[in-house]
N, C-alpha and C positions, 0 to 999 in steps of 0.2 A: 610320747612327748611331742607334744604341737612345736616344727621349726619355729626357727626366727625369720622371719623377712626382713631383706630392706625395703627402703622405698623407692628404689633404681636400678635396675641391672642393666650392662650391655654385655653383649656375649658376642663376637666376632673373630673372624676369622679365617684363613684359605680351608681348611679340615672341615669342609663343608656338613660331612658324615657327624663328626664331633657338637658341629652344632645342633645339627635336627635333632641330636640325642639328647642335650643339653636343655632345648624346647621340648622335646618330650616328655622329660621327667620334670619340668614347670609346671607345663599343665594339667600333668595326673597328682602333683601336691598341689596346686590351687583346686582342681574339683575335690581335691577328697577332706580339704579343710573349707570351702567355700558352699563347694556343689556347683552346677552347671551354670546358673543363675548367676554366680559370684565371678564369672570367668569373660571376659570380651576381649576377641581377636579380631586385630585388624591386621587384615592381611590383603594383597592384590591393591586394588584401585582405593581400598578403604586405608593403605597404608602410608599416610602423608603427613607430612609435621604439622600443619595445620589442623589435620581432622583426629590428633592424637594428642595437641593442644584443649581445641575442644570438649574431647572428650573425659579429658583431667578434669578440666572446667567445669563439665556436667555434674547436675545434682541425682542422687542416685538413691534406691530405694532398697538395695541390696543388705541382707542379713550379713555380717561377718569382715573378713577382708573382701578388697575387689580387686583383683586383678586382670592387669591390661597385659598381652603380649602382641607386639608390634612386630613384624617381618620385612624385612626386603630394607630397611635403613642404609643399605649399603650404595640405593640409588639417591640419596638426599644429598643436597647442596650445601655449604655453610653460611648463603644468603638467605637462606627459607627456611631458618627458624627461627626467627624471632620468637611468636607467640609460644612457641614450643618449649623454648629455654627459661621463659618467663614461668612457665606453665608448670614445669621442672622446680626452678623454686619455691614456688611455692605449694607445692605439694601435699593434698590432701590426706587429711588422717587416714589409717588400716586403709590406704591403699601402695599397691606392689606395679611399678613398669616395667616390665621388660622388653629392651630392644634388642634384635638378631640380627645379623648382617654375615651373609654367605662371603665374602671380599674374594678377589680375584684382581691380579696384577694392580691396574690403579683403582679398580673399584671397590672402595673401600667405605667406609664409617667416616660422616664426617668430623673434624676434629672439634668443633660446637659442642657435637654429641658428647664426645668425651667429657672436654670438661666440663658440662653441665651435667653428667653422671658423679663425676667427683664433685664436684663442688655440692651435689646436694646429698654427700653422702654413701652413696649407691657404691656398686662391685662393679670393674670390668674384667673381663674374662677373655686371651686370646686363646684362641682354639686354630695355633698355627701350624704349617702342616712340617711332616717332618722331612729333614732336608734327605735329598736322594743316598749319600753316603749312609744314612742312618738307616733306611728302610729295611733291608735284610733283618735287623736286630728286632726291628718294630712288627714286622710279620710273626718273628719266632715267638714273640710277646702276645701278639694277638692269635695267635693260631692255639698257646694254649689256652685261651681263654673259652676256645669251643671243643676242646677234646683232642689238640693234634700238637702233635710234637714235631718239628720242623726242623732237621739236618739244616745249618748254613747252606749248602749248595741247593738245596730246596728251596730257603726261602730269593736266597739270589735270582732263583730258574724262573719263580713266580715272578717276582717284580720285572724281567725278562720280559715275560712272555706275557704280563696283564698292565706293564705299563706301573705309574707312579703314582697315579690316584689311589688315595688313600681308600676312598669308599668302594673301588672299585675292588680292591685287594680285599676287601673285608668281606664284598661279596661271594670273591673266589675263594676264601677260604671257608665262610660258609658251604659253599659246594662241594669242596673238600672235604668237609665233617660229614657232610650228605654221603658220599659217594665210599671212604673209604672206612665211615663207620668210625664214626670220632668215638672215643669214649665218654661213661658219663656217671656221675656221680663220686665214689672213690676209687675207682678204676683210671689205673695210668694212662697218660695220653697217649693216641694212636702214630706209631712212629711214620711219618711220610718222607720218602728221600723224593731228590730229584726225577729220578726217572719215571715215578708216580707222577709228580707236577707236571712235568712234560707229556705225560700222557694224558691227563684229565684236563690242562688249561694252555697246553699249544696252539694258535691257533691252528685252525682245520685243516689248510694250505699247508700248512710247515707240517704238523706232524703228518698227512696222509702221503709228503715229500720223503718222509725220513723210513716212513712206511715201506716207501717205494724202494729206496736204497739197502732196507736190512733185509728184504725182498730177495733184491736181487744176487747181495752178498750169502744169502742162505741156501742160495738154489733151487727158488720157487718161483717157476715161471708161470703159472696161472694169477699166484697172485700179486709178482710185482705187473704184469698185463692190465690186470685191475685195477691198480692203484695207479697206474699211468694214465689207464680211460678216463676214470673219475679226474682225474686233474688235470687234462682237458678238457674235459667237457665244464668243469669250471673255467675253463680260460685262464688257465695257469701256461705259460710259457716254455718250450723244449729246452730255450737255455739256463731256463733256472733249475729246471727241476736234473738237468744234465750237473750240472753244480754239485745236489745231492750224490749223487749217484759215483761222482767223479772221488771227492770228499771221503765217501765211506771205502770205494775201494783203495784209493790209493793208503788209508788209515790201515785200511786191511794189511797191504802188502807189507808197510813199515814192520808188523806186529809180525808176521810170518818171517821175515826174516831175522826181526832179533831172536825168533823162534828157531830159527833154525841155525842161527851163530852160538847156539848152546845158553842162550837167557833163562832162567825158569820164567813162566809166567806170572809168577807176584812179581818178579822183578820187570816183567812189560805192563802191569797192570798199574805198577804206581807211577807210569809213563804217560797215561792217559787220564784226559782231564774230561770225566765223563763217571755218573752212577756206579756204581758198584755191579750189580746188577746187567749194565749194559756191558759195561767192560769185558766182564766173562764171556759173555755171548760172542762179544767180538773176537776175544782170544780164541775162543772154541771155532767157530766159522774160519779165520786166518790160517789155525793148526790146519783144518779138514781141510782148506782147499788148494794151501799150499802156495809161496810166492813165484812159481814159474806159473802155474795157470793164474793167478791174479793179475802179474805182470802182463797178458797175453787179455784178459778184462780188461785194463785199462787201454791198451791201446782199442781196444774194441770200439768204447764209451770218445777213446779221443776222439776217431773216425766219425763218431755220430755229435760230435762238437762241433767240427769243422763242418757238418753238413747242415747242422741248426742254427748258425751263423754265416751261411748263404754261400760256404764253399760246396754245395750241394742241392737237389730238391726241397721244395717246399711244401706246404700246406700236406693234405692228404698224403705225399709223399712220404714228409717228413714224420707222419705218423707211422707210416710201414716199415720205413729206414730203423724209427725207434723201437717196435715192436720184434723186428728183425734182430737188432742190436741187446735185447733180452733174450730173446731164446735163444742165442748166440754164447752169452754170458752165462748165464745157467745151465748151458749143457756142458762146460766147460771142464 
C-alpha cells in the first residue's frame, strides 16, 4: 500500500538522534516510491528559504511525487521568508517538503515556519528530548530495543557515566549489545546490572581509579603499582586518585566491623549502595582482611594524603611515597 503524503512536514527538535532518524526514513520512502530522480536535498549552503522558495517555483520534469527535504531550518530568521511562505502556499501538485531542524537552547525553527506548515496543511512533529528525571526509564526502553535488559541502577550508572545526550546513550547502549552479546530474535534480553555498565562505559580515568582501590583492598601489589603507573602517566593527580583509594578502604573497615559485631552479611549487603556483584566482593575482602589491619591501611593512605597535599615531598618523591604506601598496605 503506497503511503499518503502531505504536502509540508516540519520535524524538529533538541533529540537530535530522533531527527536524522526521522530524515532517514523520508527519504528511503521517497526513493522507493519516486526513485533517486524524484528526491532533492538541500542541505549545507544550498539550504536557505530563498533557494527552497525557488525551488517550489521550479518547473520540473520528474516521473511521480517530487520530493524536497530541507536541513539545517533551525538557522532561519522570521524576516527571510517571505518568498518562502508565499511559496508554501501555494504549493505544487504531487509534491512533499520537508523541513528538519536539529534546535538547541535558542536555536530553534522559526515561528514563520510553523505556521506556514499549518496553515498549508502539512504535519509538525517535535522530536523533544526527554527531560533528565525521566532518562533512566528511557534507556531501560531503549536498551531493549537492541537485545538488553537493563536493572534501574544500570540504567541510572549509564546516564552517570555517558552523560544526558540522548544519541550519545543510544550509542553506549549499542556497545553494550556489542560487547555483552544482546540477544536476538526470540531469545530474552541480555540481563546487564550496573557493575557491567560501569565496567564497559566508565570513563577510563575513573574506572582504571577504582581499579586501583579494589587492588589495593584485595592485596595485589603488582597490580594496584600498575594501575597507579598508568594513571600518572596520564596526568591523573596523587590527590584524586588517593580519594579512591581512601573511599574503598574506609567502606571496607565499616563492613568488617559490622562483620564482626555479629551482622550476617546479607544483612551488611543491603547496607551498600553498590551491584550486587561488587558488594560480595567487597564483603569477602573486609571478612579476609579484617578491621584492625584495615584500620592500620588507612592511616597508611592518610599519611600519603597529607604528603600529596604539600605536608610532604613532591614530584618523583611523591611517586615513591605512593608506591611505598601500597606495598605497605598489601602486605598488611
Amino acid at each position: 500500500m503506497t503511503p499518503a503524503f502531505k504536502p509540508v512536514y516540519l520535524i524538529h527538535g533538541a533529540e537530535h538522534g530522533r531527527v536524522a532518524e526521522r530524515r532517514a526514513r523520508l527519504r528511503l520512502l521517497a526513493e522507493q516510491q519516486s526513485g533517486a530522480q524524484g528526491l532533492e536535498l538541500l542541505e549545507g549552503d544550498r539550504a536557505t528559504p530563498d533557494t527552497v522558495a525557488a525551488t517550489l517555483n521550479a518547473m520540473t520534469f520528474a516521473i511521480g511525487r517530487r520530493f524536497i527535504i530541507v536541513d539545517g531550518v533551525e538557522r532561519w530568521k522570521d524576516k527571510d521568508l517571505d518568498a518562502l511562505v508565499a511559496a508554501i502556499a501555494q504549493m505544487p501538485p504531487d509534491t512533499t517538503v520537508a523541513f528538519f531542524a536539529r534546535e538547541e537552547g535558542r536555536v530553534r525553527a522559526p515561528q514563520r515556519l510553523h505556521d506556514a506548515v499549518r496553515d498549508a496543511g502539512g504535519d509538525i512533529a517535535a522530536e523533544d528530548g526527554v527531560k533528565p528525571w525521566e532518562l533512566p526509564k528511557w534507556v531501560i526502553a531503549r536498551g531493549r530495543e537492541v537485545g538488553l535488559e537493563l536493572a534501574p541502577d544500570a540504567a541510572r550508572a549509564l546516564v552517570k557515566n555517558v552523560g544526558e545526550r540522548q544519541q550519545r546513550l543510544l550509542r553506549e547502549l549499542e556497545k553494550l549489545a556489542l560487547d555483552a552479546g544482546a540477544a536476538t530474535g526470540d531469545e530474552p534480553p541480555q540481563p546487564i546490572d550496573a557493575e557491567l555498565v560501569d565496567e564497559l562505559t566508565a570513563p577510563s580515568a575513573e574506572r582504571r581509579a577504582w581499579a586501583l582501590a579494589e587492588a589495593l583492598l584485595a592485596g595485589e601489589p603488582e597490580t594496584a603499582i600498575r594501575a597507579l603507573l598508568t594513571l600518572r602517566m596520564q596526568g591523573e593527580r596523587l590527590p584524586g586518585l588517593v580519594y579512591w583509594m581512601t573511599n574503598r578502604l574506609r567502606e571496607a573497615h565499616r563492613v568488617a566491623e559490622a562483620l564482626e559485631r555479629g551482622e550476617s552479611a546479607a544483612q551488611v549487603k543491603r547496607t551498600l549502595r553498590m551491584p550486587s556483584r561488587a558488594a560480595d566482593r567487597l564483603i569477602a575482602d573486609a571478612r579476609r582482611v579484617g578491621a584492625e589491619r584495615l584500620r592500620a591501611a588507612i592511616c597508611v593512605i592518610a599519611d600519603l594524603e597529607l604528603a600529596s597535599r604539600g605536608g610532604g615531598v613532591g614530584g618523583a618523591g611523591e611517586d615513591a611515597r605512593a608506591l611505598l604506601a601500597i606495598r605497605e598496605v598489601t602486605s598488611l
